[in-house]
C-alpha positions in Angstrom: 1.0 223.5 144.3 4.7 221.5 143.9 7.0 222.4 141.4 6.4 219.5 138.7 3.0 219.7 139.5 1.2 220.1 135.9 -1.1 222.8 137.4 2.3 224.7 138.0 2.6 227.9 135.6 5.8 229.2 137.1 7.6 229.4 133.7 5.0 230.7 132.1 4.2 233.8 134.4 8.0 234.2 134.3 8.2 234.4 130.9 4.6 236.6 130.4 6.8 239.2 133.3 9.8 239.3 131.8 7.4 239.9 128.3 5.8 243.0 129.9 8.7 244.8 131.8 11.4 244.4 129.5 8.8 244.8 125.9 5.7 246.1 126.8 6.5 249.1 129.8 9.6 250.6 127.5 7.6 250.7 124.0 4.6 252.3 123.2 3.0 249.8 120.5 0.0 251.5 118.3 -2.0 248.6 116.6 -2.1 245.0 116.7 0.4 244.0 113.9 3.2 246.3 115.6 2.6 244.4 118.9 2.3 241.0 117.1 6.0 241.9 115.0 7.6 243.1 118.6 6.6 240.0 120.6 7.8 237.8 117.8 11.3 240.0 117.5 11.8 239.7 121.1 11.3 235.9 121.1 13.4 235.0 118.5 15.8 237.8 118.5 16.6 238.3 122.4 14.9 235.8 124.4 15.6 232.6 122.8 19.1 233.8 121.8 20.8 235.6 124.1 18.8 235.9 127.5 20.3 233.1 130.2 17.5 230.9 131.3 17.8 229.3 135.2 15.4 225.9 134.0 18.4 225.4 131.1 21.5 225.6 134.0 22.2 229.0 132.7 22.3 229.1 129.2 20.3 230.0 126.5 17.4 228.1 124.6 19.6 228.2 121.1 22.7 227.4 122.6 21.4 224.4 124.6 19.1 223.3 121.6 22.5 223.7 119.6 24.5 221.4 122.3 21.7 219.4 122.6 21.9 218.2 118.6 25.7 218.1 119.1 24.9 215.0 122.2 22.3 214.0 119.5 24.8 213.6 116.4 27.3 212.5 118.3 25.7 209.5 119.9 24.1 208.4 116.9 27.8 208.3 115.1 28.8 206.2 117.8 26.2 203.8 117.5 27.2 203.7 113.9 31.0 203.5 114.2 29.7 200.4 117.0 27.5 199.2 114.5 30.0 199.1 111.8 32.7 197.6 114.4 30.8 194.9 115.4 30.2 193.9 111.3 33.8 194.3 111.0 34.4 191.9 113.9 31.9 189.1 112.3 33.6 189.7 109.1 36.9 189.0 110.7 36.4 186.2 112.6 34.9 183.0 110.6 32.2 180.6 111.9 33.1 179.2 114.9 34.3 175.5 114.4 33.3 172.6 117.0 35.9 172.5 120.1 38.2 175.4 118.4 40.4 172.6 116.1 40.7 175.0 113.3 42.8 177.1 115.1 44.6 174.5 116.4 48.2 173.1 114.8 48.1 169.3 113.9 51.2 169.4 116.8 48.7 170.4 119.2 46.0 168.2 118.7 47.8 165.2 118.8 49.9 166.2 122.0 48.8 164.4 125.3 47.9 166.6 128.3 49.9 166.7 131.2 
């Protein structure tokens, strides 16, 4: 197998090792409802929060998720702000008129060329 490849569960045995050594070997869990509250408290309150992940450069799943929303919001205010500009440009600049005359001073037309 390839990394990419769709058959490839690196991630997921990494994550099912990191599950058991640093969860399951340091706690002794008696029924099924105390195992099902630790997983889900070591998920969302260690793993996703504060444990550095190598497939996110380094950093952890909330803090890229939170950057990531940042990029998000950020580019769509830009295309807003460009969206508005290019309304304010239209707005500012009138129809175009044939060969540019109404820009043009009556001096100007009437002047030869050369």
């Amino acid at each position: 197998m390839t990394t990419g490849d769709c058959f490839d569960n690196a991630l997921c045995e990494s994550f099912f090792a990191t599950l058991e050594c640093e969860l399951l070997d340091r706690n002794k869990l008696s029924t099924r409802t105390e195992a099902q509250q630790a997983v889900f408290d070591f998920i969302e309150g260690w793993y996703n929060l504060h444990r550095l992940h190598s497939s996110l450069n380094s950093d952890t799943p909330a803090r890229y998720e939170k950057r990531y929303m940042e990029r998000i919001a950020a580019e769509e205010k830009e295309k807003k702000i460009r969206a508005k500009g290019q309304c304010d440009t239209l707005e500012e600049h009138p129809e175009p008129t044939f060969a540019g005359t109404s820009a043009m001073s009556s001096a100007a037309l009437s002047a030869k060329p050369g």
